[in-house]
N, C-alpha and C positions, 0 to 999 in steps of 0.2 A: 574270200575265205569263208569257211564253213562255220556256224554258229557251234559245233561241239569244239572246232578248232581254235577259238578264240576262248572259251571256257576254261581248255586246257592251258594253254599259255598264261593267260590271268592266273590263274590256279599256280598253275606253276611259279610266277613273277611274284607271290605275295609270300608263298613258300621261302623263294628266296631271299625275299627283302627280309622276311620274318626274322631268316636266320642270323642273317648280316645285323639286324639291329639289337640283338642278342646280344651279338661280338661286338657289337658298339660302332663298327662301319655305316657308311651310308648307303641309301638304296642305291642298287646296282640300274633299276629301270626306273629311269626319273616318272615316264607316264603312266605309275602303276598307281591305281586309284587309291588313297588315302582313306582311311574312313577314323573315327574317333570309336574306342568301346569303351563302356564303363559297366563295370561287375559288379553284382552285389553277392550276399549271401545268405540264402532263406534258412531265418534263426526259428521263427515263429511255428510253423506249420510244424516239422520236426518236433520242438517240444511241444504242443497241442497232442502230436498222435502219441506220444510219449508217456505225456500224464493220460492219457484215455488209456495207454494198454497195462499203465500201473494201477489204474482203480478198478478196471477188467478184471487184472489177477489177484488184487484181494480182494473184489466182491463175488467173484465169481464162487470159490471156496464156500463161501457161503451158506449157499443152497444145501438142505441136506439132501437132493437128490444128484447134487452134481458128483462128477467123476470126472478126472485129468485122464483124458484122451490123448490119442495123438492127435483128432484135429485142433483140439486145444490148444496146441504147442506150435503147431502148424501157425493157426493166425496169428498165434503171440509173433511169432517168429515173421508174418508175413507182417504185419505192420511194422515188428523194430527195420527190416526189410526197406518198406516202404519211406519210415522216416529218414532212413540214409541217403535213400536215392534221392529226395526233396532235399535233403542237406550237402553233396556233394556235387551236384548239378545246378549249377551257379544261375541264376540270370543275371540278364543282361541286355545291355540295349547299345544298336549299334547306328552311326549316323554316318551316312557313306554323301556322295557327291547328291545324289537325288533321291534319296530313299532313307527307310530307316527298318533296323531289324530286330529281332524280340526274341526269345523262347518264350512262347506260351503253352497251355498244357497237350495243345493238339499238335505241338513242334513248334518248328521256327516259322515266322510270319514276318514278311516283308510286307511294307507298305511304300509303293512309288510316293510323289506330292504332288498325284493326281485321286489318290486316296485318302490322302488327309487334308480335312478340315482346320487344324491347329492344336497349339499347344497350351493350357493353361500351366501355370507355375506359380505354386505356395512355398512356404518356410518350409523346408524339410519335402516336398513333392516335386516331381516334373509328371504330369499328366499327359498321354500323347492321344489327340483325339483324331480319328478315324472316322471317315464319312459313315460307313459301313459298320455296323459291330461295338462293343463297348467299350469307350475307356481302358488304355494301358496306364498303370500305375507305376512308379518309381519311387520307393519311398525312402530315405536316411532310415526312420527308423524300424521299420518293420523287413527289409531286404538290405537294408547297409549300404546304399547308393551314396557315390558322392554325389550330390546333389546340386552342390555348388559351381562343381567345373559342370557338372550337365546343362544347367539354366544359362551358361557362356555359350557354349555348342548349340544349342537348341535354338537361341536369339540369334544366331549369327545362321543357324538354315535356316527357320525363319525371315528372316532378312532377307536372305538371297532367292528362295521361292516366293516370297508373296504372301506365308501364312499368316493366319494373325495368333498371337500372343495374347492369352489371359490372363494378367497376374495380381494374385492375390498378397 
């Protein structure tokens, strides 16, 4: 069988299962790969660019040479823009049979556990560290991770790959 041909069936079987576990049924394909996800929700960045575009528009007045343009209102308008997409665009971290998935800012980024190194884990953190490239963060309190069911998930692929566990 063809590798786009099995993408689509996968595809399709998770669709399915998706829907059935919605309606409270069980999976229809017992050998559809299981993964765990846990969502958070970026609070922090949102209000950061929030208060910069509220000190923006009353310092900007200011100036006695300024004037309210239209590009003015443009970036007013293109950051309150930006804080929403940062706030409505969830991350999140996914733990599948042999791998693990992310949103980061370049997209989404899989990493097999041929590419990571391990995981450390603090009060309130799960750290996923990567042979390659920097630290994924996970935070309770800065992205609203539960943190707690993660550090369960995380020990237990751990476990079953061979990574090692940092915990602080």
């Amino acid at each position: 069988m063809s590798r786009s041909w099995e993408r689509k069936v996968r595809k399709n079987m998770s669709k399915i299962n998706k829907d059935r576990k919605k309606s409270g049924t069980g999976q229809i394909v017992f050998n559809a790969e299981k993964t765990d996800t846990f969502k958070g929700r970026n609070i922090m960045a949102p209000i950061l660019i929030l208060a910069f575009v509220t000190i923006f528009t009353i310092v900007s007045p200011l100036n006695p040479n300024f004037k309210f343009t239209t590009m003015f209102w443009v970036t007013i308008g293109l950051y309150i823009g930006l804080a929403a997409l940062l706030y409505f665009r969830k991350p999140y971290l996914t733990i599948g049979k042999d791998y693990v998935v992310s949103r980061r800012f370049g997209g989404h980024k899989r990493l097999g556990t041929d590419a990571l190194k391990g995981f450390r884990l603090q009060n309130g953190y799960v750290i996923v560290l990567p042979k390659k490239g920097g630290p994924w963060t996970f935070s309770r309190l800065l992205n609203r991770f539960p943190t707690d069911d993660m550090t369960v998930k995380v020990k237990a692929f751990a476990a079953t790959h061979g990574l090692e566990i940092d915990e602080k």
